[in-house]
C-alpha positions in Angstrom: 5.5 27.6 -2.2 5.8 25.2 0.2 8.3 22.3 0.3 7.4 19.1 1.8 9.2 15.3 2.1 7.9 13.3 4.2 7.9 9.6 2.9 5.6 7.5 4.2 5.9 3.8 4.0 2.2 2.0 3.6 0.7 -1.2 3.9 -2.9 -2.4 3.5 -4.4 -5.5 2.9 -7.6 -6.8 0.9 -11.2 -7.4 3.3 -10.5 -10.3 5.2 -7.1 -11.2 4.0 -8.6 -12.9 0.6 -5.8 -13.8 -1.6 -7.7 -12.2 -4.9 -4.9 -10.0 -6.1 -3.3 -12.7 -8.7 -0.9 -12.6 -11.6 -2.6 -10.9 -14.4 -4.7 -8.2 -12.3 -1.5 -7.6 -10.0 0.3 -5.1 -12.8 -2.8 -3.1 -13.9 -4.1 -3.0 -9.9 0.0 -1.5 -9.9 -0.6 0.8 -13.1 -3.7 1.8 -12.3 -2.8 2.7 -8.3 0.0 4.5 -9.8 -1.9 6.5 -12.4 -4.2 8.0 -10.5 -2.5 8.5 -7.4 0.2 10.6 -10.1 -3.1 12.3 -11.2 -4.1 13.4 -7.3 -0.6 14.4 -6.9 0.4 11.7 -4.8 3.6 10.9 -5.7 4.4 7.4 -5.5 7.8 5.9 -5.3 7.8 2.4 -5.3 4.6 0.0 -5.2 4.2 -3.9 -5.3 1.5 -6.0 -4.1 1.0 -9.6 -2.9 -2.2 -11.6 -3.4 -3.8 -10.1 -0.1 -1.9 -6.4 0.3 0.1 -4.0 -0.9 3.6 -2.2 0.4 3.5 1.8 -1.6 6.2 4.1 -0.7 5.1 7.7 -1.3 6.2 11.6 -0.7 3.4 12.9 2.0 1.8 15.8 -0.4 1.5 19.2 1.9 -2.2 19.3 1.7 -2.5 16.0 2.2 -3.1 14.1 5.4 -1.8 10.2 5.4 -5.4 9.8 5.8 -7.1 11.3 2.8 -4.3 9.9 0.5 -5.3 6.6 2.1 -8.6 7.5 0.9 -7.6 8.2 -2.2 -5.6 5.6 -3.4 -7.7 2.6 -1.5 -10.9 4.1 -2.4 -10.9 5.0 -5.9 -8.7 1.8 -6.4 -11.6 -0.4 -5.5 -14.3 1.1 -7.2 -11.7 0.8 -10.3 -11.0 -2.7 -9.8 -14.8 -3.3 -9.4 -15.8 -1.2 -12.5 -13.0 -3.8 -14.6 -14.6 -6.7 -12.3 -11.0 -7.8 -11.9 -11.8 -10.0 -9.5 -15.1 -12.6 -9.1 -17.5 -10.9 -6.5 -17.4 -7.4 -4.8 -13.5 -6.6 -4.7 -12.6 -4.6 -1.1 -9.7 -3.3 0.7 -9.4 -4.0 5.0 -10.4 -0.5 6.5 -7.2 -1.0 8.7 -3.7 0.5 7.0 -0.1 0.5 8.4 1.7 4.0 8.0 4.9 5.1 8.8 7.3 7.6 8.5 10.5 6.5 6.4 14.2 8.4 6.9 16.3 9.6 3.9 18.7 7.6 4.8 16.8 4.0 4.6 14.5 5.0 1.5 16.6 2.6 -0.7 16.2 -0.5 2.2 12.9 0.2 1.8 12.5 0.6 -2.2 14.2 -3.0 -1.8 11.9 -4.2 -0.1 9.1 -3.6 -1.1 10.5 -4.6 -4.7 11.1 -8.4 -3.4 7.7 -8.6 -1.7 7.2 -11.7 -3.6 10.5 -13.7 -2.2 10.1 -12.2 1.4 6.7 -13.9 1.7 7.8 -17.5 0.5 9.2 -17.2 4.2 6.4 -15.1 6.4 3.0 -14.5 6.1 1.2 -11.4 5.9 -0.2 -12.2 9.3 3.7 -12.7 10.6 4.7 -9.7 8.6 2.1 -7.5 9.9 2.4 -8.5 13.9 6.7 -7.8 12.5 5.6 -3.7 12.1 3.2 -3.5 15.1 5.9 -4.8 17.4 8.7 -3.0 15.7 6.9 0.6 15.5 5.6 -0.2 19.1 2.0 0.5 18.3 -0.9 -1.0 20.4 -4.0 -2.7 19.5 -6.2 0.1 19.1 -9.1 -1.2 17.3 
């Protein structure tokens, strides 16, 4: 048996930044995300959304890529929240996500986090927050 923790700290927003995740739909797109990503054996730490993405903290599963469980969750998510028709018109998720690795010893900073999602943006934007982790992770524009 292998053993495997890797904790990977994702964000991803809805298609074209549409604020259509609202109260009401925000705790059963949470539940749901939750339920099936336990189901897939994605285990899921902490998860809160906003009204245009999502912050999920999860243990990288050893034969999973960041990738596929991106698949999984976003995919199957938006079909989900279509099926309910949780939202008026065709609900999707941005292609784009934001991964990254997250060390033992700030896993509580970021459980925090992601928990007060809803104060942190009464002072930055998802647009601020985002071009926050590009510059702080040092990635590039790649597309």
């Amino acid at each position: 048996m292998s053993f495997v923790k890797v904790m990977i700290h994702a964000v991803w927003g809805t298609k074209n930044h549409h604020p259509v995740i609202i109260s009401g739909i925000k705790e059963k797109i949470i539940s749901h995300i939750k339920e099936n990503a336990k189901r897939k054996g994605i285990y899921i730490t902490e998860l809160n959304c906003n009204s245009e993405h999502v912050h999920c903290l999860f243990g990288l599963n050893a034969d999973l890529s960041i990738s596929k469980t991106m698949q999984l969750i976003k995919g199957e998510s938006a079909h989900w929240i279509n099926l309910e028709r949780l939202t008026t018109g065709k609900f999707e998720w941005a292609d784009e996500y934001f991964a990254v690795s997250v060390s033992e010893s700030v896993l509580d900073k970021v459980k925090e986090y992601i928990r007060n999602q809803d104060e942190h943006h009464k002072k930055k934007s998802f647009k601020e927050e985002y071009e926050e982790f590009i510059k702080r992770y040092k990635f590039s524009n790649q597309g």
